[in-house]
mmJSON file of the N, C-alpha and C atoms, coordinates in Angstrom:
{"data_MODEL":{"atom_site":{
"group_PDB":["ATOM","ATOM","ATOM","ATOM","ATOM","ATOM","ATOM","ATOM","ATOM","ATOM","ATOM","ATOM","ATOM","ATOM","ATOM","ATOM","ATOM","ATOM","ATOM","ATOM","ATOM","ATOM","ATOM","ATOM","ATOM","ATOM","ATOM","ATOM","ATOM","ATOM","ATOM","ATOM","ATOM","ATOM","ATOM","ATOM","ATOM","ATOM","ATOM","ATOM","ATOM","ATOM","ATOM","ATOM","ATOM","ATOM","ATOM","ATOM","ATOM","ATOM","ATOM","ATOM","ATOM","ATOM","ATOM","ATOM","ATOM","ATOM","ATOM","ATOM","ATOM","ATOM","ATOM","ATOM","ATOM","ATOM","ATOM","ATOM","ATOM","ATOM","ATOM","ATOM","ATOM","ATOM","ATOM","ATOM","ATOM","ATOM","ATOM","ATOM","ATOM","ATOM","ATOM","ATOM","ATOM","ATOM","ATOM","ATOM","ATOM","ATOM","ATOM","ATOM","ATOM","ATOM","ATOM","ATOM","ATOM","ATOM","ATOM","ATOM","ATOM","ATOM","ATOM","ATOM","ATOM","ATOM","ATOM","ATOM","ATOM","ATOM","ATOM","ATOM","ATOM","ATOM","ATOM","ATOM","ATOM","ATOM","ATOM","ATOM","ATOM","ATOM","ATOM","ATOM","ATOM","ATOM","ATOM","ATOM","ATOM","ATOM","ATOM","ATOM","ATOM","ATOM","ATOM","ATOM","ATOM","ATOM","ATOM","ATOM","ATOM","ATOM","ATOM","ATOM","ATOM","ATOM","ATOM","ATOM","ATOM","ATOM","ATOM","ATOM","ATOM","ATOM","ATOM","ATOM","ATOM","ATOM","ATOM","ATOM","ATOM","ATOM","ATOM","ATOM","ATOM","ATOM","ATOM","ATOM","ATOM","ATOM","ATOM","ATOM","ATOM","ATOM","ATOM","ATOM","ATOM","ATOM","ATOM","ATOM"],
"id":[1,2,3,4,5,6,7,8,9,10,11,12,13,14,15,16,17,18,19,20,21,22,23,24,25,26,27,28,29,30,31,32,33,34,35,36,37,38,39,40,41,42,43,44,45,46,47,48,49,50,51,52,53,54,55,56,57,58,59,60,61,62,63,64,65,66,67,68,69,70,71,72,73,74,75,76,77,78,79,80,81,82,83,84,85,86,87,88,89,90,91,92,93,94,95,96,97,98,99,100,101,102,103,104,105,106,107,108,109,110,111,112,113,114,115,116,117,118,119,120,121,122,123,124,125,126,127,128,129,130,131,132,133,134,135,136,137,138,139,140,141,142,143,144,145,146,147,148,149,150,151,152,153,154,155,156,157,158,159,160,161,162,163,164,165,166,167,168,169,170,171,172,173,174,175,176,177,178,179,180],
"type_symbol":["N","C","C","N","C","C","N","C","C","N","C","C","N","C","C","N","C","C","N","C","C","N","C","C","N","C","C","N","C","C","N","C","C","N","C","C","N","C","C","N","C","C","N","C","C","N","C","C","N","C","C","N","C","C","N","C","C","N","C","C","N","C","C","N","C","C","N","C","C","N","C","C","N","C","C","N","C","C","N","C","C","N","C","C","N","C","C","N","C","C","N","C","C","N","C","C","N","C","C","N","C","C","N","C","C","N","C","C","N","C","C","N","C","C","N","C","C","N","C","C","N","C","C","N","C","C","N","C","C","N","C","C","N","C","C","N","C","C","N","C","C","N","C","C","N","C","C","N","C","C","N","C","C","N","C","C","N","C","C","N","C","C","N","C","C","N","C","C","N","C","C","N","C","C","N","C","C","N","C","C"],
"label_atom_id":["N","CA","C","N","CA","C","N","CA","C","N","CA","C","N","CA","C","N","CA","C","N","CA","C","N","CA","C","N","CA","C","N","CA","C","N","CA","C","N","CA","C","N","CA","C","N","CA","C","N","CA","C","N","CA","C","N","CA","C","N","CA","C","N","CA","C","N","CA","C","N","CA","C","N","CA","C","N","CA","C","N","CA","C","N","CA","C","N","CA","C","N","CA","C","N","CA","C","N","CA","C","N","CA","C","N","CA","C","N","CA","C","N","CA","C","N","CA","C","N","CA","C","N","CA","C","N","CA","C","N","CA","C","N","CA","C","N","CA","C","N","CA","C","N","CA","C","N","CA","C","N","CA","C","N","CA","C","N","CA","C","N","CA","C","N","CA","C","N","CA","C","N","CA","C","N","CA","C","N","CA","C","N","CA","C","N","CA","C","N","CA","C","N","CA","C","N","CA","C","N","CA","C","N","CA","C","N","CA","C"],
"label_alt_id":[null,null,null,null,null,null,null,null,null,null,null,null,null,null,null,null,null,null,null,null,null,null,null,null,null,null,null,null,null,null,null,null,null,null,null,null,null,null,null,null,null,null,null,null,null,null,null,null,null,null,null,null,null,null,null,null,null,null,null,null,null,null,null,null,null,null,null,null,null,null,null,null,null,null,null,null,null,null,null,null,null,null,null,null,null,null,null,null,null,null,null,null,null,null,null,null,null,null,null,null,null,null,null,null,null,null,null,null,null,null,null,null,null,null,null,null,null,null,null,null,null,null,null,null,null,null,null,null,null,null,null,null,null,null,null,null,null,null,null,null,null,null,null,null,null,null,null,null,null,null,null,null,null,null,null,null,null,null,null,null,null,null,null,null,null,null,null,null,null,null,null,null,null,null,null,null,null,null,null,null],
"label_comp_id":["UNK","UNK","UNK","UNK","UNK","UNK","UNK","UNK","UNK","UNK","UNK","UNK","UNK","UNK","UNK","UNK","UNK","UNK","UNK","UNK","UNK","UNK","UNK","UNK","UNK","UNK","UNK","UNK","UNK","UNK","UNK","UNK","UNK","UNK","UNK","UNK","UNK","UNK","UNK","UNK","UNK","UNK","UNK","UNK","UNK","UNK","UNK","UNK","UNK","UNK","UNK","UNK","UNK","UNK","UNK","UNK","UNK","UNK","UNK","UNK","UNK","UNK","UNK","UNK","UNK","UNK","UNK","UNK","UNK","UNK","UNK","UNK","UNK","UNK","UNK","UNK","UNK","UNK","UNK","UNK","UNK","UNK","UNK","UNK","UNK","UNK","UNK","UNK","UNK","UNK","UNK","UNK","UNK","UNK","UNK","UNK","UNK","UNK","UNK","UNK","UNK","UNK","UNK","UNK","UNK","UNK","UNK","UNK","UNK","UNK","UNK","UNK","UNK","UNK","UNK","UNK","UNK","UNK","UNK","UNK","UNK","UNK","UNK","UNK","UNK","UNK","UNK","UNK","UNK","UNK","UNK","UNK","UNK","UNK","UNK","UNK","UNK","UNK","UNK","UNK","UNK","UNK","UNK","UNK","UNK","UNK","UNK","UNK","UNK","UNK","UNK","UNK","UNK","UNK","UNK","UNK","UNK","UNK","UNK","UNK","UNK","UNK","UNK","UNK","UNK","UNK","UNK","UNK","UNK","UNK","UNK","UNK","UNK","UNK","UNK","UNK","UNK","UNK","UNK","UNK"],
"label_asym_id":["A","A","A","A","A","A","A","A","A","A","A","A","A","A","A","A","A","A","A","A","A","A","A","A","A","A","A","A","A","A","A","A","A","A","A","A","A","A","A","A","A","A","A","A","A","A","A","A","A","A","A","A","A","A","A","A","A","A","A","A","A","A","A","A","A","A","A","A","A","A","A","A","A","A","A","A","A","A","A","A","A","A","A","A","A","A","A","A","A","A","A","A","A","A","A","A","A","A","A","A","A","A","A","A","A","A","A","A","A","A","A","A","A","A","A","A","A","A","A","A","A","A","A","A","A","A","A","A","A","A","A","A","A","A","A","A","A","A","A","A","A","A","A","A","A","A","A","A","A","A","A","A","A","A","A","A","A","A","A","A","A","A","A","A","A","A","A","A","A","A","A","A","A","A","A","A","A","A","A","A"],
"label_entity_id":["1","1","1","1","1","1","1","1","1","1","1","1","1","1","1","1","1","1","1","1","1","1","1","1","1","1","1","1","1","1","1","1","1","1","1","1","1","1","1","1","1","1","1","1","1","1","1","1","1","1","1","1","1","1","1","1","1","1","1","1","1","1","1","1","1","1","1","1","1","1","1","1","1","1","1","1","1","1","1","1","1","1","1","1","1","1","1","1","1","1","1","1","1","1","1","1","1","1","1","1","1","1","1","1","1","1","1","1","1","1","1","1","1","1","1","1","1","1","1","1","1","1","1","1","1","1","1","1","1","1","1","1","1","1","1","1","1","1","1","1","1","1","1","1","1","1","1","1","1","1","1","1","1","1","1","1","1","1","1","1","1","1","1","1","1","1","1","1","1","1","1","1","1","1","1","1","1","1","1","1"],
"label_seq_id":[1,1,1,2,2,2,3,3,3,4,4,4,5,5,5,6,6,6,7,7,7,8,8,8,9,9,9,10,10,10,11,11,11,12,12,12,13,13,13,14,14,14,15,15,15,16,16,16,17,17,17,18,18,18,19,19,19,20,20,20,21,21,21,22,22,22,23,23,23,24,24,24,25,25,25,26,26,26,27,27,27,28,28,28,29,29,29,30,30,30,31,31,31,32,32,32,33,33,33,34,34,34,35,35,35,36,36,36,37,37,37,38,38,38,39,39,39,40,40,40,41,41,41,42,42,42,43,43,43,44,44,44,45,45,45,46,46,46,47,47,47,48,48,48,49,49,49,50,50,50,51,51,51,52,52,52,53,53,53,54,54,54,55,55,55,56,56,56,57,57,57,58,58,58,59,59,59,60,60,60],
"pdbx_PDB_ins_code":[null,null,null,null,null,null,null,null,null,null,null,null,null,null,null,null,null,null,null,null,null,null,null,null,null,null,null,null,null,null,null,null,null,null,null,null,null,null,null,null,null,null,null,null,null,null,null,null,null,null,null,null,null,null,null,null,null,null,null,null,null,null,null,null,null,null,null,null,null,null,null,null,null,null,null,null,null,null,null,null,null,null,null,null,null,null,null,null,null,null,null,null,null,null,null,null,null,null,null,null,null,null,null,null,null,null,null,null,null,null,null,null,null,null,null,null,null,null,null,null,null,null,null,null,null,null,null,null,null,null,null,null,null,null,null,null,null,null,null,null,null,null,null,null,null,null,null,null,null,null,null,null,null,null,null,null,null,null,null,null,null,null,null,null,null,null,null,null,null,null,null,null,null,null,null,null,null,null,null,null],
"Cartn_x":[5.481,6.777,7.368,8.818,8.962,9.931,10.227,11.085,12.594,13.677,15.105,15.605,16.392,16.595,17.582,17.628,18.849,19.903,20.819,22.501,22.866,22.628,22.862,22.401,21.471,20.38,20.826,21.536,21.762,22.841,23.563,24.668,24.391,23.154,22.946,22.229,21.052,20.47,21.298,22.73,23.54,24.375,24.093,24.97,23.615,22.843,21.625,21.207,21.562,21.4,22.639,23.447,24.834,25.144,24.658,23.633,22.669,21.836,21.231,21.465,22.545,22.663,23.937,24.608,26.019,24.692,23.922,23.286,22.351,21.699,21.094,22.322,23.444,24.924,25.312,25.065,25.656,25.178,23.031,22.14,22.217,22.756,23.049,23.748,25.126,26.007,25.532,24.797,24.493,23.865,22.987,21.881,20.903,20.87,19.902,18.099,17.323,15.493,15.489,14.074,13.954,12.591,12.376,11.165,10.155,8.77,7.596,6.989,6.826,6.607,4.603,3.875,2.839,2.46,1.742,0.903,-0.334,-0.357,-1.866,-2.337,-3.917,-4.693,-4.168,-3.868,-2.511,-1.297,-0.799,0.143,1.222,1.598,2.442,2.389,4.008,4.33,4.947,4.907,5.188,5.372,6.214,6.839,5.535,5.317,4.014,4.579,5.683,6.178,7.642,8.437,9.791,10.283,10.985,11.227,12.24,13.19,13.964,14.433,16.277,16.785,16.976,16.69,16.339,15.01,13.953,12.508,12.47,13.288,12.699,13.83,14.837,15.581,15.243,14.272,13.529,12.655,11.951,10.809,11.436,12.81,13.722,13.928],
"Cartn_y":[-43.682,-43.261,-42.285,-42.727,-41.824,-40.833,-39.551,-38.545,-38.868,-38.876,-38.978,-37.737,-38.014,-37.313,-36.325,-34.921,-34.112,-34.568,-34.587,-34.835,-33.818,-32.786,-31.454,-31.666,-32.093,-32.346,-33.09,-34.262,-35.837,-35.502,-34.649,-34.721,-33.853,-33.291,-32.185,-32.774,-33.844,-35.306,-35.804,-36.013,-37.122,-36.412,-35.006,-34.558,-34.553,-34.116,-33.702,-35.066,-36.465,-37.528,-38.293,-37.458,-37.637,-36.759,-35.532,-35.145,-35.506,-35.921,-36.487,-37.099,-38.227,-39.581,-39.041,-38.353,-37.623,-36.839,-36.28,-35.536,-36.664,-37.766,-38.728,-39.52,-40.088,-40.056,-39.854,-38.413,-37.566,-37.643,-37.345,-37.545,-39.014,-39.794,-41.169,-41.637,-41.014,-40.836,-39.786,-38.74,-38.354,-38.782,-39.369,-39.936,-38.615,-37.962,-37.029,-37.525,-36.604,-37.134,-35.696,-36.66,-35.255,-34.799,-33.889,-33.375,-32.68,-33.318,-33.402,-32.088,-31.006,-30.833,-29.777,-28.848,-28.791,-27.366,-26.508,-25.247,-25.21,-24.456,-24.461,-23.48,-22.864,-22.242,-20.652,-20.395,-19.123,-18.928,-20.164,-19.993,-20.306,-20.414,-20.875,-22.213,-22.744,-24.231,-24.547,-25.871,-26.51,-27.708,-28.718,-30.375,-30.686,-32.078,-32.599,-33.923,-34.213,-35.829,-36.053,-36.361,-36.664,-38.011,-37.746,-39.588,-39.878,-40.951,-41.652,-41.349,-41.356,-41.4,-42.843,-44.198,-45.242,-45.542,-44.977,-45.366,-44.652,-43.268,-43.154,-43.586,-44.511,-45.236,-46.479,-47.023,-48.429,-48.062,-46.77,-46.282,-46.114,-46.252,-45.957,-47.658],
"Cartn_z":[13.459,12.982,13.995,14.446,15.598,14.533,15.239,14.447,15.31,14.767,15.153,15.955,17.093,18.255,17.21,17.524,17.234,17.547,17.07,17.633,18.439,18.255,18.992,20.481,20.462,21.421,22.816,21.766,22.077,23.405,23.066,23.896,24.989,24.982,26.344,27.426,26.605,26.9,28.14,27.705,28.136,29.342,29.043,30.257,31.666,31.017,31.955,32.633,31.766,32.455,33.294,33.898,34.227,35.349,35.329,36.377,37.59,37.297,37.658,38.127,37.586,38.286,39.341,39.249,39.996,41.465,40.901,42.203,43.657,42.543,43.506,43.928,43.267,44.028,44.769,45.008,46.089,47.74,46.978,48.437,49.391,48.284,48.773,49.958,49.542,50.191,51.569,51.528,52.457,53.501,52.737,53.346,53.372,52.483,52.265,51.945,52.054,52.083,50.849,49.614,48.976,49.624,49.303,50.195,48.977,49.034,48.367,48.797,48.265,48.633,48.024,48.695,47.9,48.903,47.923,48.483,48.978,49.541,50.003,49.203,49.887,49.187,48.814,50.259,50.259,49.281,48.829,47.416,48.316,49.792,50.565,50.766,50.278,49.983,51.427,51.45,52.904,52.386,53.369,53.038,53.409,52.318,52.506,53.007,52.302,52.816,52.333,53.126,53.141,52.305,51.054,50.708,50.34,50.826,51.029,49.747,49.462,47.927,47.657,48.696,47.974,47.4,47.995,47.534,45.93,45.867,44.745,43.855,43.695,43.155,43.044,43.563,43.348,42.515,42.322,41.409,39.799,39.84,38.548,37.899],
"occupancy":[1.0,1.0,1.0,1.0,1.0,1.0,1.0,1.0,1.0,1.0,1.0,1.0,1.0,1.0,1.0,1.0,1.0,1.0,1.0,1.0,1.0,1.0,1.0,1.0,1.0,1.0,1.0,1.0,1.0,1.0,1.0,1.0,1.0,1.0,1.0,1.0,1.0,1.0,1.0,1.0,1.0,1.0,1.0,1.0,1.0,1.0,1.0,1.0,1.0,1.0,1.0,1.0,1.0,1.0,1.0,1.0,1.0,1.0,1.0,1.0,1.0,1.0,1.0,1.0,1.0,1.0,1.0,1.0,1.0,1.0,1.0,1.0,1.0,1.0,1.0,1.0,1.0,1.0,1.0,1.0,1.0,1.0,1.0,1.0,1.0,1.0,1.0,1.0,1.0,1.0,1.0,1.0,1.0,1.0,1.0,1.0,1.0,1.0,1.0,1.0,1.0,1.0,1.0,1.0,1.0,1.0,1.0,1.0,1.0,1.0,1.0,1.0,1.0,1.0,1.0,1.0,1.0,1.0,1.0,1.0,1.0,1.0,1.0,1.0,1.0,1.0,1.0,1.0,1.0,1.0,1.0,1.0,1.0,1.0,1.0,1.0,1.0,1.0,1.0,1.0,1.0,1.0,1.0,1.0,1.0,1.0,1.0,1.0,1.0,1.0,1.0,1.0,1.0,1.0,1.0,1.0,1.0,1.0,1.0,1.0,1.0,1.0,1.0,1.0,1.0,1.0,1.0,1.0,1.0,1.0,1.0,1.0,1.0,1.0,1.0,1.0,1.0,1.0,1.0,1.0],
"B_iso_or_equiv":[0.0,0.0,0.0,0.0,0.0,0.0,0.0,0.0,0.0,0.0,0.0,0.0,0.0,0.0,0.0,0.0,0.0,0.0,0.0,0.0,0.0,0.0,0.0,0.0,0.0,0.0,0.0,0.0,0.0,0.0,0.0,0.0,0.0,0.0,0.0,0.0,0.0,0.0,0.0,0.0,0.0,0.0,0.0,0.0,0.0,0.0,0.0,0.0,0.0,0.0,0.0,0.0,0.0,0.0,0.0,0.0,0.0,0.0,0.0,0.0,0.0,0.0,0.0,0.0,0.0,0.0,0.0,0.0,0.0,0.0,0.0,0.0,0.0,0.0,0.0,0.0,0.0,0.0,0.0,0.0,0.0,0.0,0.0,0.0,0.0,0.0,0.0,0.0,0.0,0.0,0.0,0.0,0.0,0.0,0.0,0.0,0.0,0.0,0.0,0.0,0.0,0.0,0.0,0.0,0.0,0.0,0.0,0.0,0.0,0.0,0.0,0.0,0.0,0.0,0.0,0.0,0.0,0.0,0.0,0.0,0.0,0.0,0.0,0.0,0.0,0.0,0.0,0.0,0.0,0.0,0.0,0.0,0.0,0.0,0.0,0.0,0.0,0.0,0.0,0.0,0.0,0.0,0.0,0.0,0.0,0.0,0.0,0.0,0.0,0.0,0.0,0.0,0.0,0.0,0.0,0.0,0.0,0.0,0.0,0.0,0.0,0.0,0.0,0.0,0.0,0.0,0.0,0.0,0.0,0.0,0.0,0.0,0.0,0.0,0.0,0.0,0.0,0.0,0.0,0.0],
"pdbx_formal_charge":[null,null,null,null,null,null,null,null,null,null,null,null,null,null,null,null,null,null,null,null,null,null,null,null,null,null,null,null,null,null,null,null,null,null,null,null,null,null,null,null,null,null,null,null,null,null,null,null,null,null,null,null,null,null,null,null,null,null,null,null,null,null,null,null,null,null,null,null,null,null,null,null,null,null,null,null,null,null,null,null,null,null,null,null,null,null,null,null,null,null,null,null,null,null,null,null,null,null,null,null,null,null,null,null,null,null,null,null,null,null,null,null,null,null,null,null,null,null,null,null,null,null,null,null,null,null,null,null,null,null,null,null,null,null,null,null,null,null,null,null,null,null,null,null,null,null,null,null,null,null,null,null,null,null,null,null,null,null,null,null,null,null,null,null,null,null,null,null,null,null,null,null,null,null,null,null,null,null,null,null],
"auth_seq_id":[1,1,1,2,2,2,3,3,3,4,4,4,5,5,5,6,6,6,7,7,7,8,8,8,9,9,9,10,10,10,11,11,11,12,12,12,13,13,13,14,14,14,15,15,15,16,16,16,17,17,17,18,18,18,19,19,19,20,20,20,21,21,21,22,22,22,23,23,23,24,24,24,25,25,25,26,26,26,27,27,27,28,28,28,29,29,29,30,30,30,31,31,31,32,32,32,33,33,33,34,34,34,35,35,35,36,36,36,37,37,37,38,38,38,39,39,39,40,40,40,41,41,41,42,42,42,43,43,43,44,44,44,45,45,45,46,46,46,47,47,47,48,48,48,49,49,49,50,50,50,51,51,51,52,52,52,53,53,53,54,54,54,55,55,55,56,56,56,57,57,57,58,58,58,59,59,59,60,60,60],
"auth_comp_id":["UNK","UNK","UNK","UNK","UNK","UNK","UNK","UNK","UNK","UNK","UNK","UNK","UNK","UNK","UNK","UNK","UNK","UNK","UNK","UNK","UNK","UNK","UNK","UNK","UNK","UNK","UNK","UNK","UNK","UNK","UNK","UNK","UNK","UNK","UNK","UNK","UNK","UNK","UNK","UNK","UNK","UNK","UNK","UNK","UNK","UNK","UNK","UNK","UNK","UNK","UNK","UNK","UNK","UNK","UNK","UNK","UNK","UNK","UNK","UNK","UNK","UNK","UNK","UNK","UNK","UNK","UNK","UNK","UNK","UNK","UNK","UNK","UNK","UNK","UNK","UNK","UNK","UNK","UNK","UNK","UNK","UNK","UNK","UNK","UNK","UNK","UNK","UNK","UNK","UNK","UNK","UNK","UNK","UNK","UNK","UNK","UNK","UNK","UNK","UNK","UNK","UNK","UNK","UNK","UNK","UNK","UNK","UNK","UNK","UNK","UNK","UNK","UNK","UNK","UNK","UNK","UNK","UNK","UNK","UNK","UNK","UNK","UNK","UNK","UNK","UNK","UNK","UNK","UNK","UNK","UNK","UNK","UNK","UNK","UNK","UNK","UNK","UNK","UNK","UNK","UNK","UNK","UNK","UNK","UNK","UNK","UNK","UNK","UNK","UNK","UNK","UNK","UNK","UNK","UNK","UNK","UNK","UNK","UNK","UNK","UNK","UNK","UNK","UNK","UNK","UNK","UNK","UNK","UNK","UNK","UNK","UNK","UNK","UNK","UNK","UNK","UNK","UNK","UNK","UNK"],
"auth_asym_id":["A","A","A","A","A","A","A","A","A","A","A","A","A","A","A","A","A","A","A","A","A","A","A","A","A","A","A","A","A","A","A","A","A","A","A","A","A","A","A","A","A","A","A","A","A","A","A","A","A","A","A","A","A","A","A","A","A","A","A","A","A","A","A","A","A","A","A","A","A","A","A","A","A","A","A","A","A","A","A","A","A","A","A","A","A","A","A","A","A","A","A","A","A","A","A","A","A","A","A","A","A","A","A","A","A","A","A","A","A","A","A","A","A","A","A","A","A","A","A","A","A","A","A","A","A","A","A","A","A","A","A","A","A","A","A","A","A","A","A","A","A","A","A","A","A","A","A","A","A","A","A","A","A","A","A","A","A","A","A","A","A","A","A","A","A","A","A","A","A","A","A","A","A","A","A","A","A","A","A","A"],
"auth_atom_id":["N","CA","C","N","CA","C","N","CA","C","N","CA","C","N","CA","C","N","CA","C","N","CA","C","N","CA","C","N","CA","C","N","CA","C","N","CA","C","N","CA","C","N","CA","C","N","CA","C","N","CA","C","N","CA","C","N","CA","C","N","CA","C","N","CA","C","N","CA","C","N","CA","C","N","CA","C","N","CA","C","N","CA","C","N","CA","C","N","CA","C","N","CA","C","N","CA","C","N","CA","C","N","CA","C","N","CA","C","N","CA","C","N","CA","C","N","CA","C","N","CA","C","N","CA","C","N","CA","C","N","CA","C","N","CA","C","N","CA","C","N","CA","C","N","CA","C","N","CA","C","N","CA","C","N","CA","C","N","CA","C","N","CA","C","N","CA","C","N","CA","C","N","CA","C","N","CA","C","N","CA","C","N","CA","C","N","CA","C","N","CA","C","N","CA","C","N","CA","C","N","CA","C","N","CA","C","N","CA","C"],
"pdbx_PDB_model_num":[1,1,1,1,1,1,1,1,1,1,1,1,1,1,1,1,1,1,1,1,1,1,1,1,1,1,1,1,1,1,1,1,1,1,1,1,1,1,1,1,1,1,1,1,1,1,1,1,1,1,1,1,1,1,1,1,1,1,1,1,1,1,1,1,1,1,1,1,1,1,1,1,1,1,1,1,1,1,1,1,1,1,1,1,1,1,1,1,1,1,1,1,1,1,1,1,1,1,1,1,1,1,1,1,1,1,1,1,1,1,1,1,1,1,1,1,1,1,1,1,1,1,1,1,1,1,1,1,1,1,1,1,1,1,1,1,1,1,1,1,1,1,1,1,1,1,1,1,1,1,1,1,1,1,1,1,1,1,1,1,1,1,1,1,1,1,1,1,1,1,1,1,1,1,1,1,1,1,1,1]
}}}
């Protein structure tokens, strides 16, 4: 039995997914890379791997 989404909810849902789709939009058009990225043992983060805003739009 699933429980029913808030209505309240529903519409913040819809912006946040509008968003989203407006921001990978955008890198598109750039031709922007998002960048993966991960810390080391030091707690200092660094790009681990660069990826394409089509690869992770084929993953969608």
């Amino acid at each position: 039995m699933s429980i029913p989404l808030d209505p309240e909810n529903d519409w913040k849902n819809k912006i946040a997914d509008q968003i989203l789709k407006d921001l990978l939009d955008i890198h598109k058009i750039q031709g922007n890379t998002i960048k993966k990225m991960k810390a080391d043992q030091n707690g200092v983060f660094y790009v681990e791997e660069e990826i394409s805003i089509d690869d992770v739009l084929k993953q969608f």
